[in-house]
C-alpha positions as CSV (number, residue, x, y, z in Angstrom):
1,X,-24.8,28.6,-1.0
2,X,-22.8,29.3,-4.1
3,X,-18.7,28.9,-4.5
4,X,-18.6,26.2,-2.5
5,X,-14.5,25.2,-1.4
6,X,-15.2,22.0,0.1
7,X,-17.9,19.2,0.6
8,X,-17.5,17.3,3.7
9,X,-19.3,14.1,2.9
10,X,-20.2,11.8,6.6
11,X,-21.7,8.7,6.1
12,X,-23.9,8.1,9.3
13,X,-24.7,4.6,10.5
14,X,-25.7,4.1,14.2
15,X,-23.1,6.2,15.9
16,X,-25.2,8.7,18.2
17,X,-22.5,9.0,20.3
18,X,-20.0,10.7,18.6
19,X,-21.7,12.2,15.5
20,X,-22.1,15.4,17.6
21,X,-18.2,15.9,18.3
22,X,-17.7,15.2,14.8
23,X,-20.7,17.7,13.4
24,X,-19.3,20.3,16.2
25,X,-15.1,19.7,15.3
26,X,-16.4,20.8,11.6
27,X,-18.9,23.6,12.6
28,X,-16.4,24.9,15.0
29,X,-13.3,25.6,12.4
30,X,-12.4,29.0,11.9
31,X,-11.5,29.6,8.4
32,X,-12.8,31.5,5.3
33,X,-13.3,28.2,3.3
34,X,-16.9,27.9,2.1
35,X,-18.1,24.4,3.4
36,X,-20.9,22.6,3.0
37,X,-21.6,18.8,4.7
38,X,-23.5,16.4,3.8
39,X,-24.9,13.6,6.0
40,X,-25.7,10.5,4.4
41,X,-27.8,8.7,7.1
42,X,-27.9,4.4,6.0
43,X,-30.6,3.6,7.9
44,X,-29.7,3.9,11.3
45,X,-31.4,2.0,13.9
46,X,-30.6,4.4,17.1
47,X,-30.5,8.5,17.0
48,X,-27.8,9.1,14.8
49,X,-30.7,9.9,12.0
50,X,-32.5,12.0,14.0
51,X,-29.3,14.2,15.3
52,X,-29.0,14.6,11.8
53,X,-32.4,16.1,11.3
54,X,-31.5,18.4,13.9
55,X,-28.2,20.0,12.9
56,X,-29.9,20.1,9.1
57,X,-32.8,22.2,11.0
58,X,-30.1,24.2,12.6
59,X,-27.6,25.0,10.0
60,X,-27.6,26.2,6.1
61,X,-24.9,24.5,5.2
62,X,-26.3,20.6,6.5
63,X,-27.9,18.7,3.9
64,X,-29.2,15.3,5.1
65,X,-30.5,12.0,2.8
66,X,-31.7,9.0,4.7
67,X,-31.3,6.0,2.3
68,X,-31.8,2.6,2.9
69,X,-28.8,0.4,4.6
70,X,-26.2,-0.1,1.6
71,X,-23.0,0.2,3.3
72,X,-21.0,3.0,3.5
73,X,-19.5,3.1,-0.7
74,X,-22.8,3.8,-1.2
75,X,-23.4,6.6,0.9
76,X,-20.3,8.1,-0.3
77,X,-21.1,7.6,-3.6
78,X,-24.2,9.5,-3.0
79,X,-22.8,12.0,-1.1
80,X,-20.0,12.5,-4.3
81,X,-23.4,13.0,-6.7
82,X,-24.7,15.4,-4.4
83,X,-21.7,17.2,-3.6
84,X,-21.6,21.5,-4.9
85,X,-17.5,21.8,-3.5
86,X,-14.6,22.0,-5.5
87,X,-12.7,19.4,-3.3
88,X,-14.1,16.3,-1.6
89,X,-13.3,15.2,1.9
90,X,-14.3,12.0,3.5
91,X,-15.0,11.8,6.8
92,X,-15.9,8.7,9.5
93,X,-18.7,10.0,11.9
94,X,-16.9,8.7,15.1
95,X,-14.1,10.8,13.9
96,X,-13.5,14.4,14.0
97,X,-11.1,17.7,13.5
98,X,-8.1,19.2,15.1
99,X,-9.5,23.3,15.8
100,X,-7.1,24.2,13.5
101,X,-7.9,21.7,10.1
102,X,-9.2,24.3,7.7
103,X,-6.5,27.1,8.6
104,X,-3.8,24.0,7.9
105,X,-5.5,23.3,4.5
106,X,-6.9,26.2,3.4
107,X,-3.6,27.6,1.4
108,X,-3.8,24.6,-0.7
109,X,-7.6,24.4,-1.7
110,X,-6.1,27.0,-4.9
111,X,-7.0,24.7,-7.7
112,X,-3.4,23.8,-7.9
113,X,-4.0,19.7,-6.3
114,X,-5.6,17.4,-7.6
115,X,-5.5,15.4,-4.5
116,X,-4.3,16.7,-0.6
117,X,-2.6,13.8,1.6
118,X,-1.9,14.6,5.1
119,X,-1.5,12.7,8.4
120,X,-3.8,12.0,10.9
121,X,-4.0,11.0,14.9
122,X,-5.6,7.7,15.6
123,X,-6.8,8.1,19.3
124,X,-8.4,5.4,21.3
125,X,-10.8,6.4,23.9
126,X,-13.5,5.0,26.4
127,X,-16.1,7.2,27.9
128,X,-14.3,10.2,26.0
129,X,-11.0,9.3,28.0
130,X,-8.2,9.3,25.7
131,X,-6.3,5.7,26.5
132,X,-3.7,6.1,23.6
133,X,-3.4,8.6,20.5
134,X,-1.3,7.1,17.6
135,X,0.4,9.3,15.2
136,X,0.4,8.8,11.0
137,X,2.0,11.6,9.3
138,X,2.6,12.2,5.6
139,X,5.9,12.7,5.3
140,X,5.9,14.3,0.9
141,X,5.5,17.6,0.1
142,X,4.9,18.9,-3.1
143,X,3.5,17.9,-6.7
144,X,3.3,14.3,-7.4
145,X,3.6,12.8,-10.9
146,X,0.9,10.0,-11.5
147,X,2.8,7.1,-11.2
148,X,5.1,8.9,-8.3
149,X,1.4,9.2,-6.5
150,X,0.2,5.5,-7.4
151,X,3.5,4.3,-5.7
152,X,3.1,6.2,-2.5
153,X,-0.4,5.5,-2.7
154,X,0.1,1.9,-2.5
155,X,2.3,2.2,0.6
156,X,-0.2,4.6,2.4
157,X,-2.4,1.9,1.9
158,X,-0.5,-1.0,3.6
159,X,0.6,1.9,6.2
160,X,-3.3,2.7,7.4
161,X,-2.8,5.8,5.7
């Protein structure tokens, strides 16, 4: 896979669950942005390694390490030195995509950002009913000087952002 837009990096730890609503939200995006993900599975105890094994067997673009339990900086940090895409995104495997993610940020994968912020929908579920959906948006749009992004940066953080 050459040219690659975007490397979707999903640190897997014991979340069989909901790793296949996450794999599927990503698989399922209609877009012409050229994706690869990579699973970085930290020594799961249940499934979750082995529903890795299975999308990887399944699809081109899945690439799969199984390290020893580190925590998840370091499967990040693994996935980041294994990582082909021009731009980085970090992904939770219990979370996953709005259908329409990669249409919304595919205008601005142009080499013009260094960084893309945007909000996010924190939902809480049991037995995949939805009991309350939280909304975080990002309000700036635009070019950020350094310190004008270290600033907001420091208030998304304190914001769950």
């Amino acid at each position: 896979m050459d040219n690659i837009d975007l490397s979707i990096i999903v640190p897997v730890f014991n979340v069989e669950g909901y790793l296949k609503r996450a794999l599927d939200s990503i698989l399922m995006q209609s877009s012409p942005i050229k994706y690869e993900i990579l699973l970085i599975d930290d020594d799961s105890t249940d499934q979750s390694g082995a529903i890795c094994d299975e999308y990887q067997d399944n699809y081109s673009n899945i690439f799969v390490r199984h390290i020893e339990n580190n925590g998840v900086s370091e499967a990040r940090n693994l996935g980041i030195s294994l990582s082909r895409g021009e731009y980085l995104y970090f992904m939770d495997s219990d979370d996953f995509l709005s259908d329409d993610f990669f249409e919304k940020i595919c205008p601005n994968l142009n080499g013009e950002w260094d960084v893309l912020c945007f909000g996010y929908n924190e939902i809480k579920e049991t037995n995949n009913t939805i009991l309350s959906c939280r909304s975080h948006s990002y309000q700036h749009l635009g070019l950020l000087k350094k310190e004008e992004f270290r600033n907001d940066f420091i208030e998304l953080f304190k914001t769950d952002m």
